[in-house]
C-alpha positions in Angstrom: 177.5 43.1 72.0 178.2 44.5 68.2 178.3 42.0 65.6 179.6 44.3 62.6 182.7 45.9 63.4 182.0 49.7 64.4 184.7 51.9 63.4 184.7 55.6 65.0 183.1 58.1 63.6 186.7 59.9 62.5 187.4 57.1 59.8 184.4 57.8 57.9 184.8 60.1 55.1 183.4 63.4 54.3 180.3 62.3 52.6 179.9 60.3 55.4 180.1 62.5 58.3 177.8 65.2 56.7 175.1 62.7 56.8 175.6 61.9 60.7 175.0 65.3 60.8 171.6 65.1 59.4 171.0 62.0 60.6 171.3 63.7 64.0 168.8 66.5 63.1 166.9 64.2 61.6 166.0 61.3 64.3 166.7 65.1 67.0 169.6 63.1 69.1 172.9 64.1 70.7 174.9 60.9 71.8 178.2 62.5 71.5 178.8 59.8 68.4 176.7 58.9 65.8 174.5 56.4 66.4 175.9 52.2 65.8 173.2 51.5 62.8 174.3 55.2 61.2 178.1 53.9 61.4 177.4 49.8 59.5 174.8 51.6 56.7 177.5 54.4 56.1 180.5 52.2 55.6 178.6 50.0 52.9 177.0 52.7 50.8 175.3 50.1 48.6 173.4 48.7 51.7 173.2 52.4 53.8 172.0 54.3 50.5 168.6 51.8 49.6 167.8 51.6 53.4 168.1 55.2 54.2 166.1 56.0 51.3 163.2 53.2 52.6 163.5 54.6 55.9 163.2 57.7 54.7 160.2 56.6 53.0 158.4 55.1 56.2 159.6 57.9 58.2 158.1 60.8 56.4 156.9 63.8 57.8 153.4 63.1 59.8 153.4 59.8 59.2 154.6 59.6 62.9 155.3 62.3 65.6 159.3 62.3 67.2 157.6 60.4 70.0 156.4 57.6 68.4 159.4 57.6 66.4 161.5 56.8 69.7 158.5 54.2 70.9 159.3 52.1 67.5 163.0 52.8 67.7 162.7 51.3 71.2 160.8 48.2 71.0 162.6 47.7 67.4 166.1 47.6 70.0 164.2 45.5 72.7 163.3 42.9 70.2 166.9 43.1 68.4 169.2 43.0 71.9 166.4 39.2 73.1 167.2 37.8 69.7 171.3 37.9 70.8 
């Protein structure tokens, strides 16, 4: 269940929807729609822009292979969907 409103990915402006695209290349995905967390950081830049950049940060090149990527993406969701 969302607890931010999540507006399509259509109402988003320009800016915006390039960096779904990368944000797809990035994190290698193809959901159809970009990812929920994508849509709340890129409505609020002054929120999206600082945590991209930290996540950008963590996520750096060899500092973790796509796979282990996913594992922390997934047990990061697991812990997130018991705390509802």
């Amino acid at each position: 269940m969302a607890t931010v409103r999540l507006r399509d990915a259509s109402q988003y402006p320009a800016a915006a929807q390039k960096l779904f695209e990368l944000s797809k290349a990035w994190f290698e995905h193809d959901f159809g729609r970009p990812p929920a967390m994508s849509r709340v950081m890129a409505w609020d830049p002054e929120f999206g822009g600082p945590h991209g950049r930290a996540m950008k940060r963590a996520m750096a090149p060899g500092e973790f292979t796509a796979r282990r990527e996913r594992d922390v993406a997934a047990a990061v969701s697991g812990v997130n969907a018991c705390a509802y």
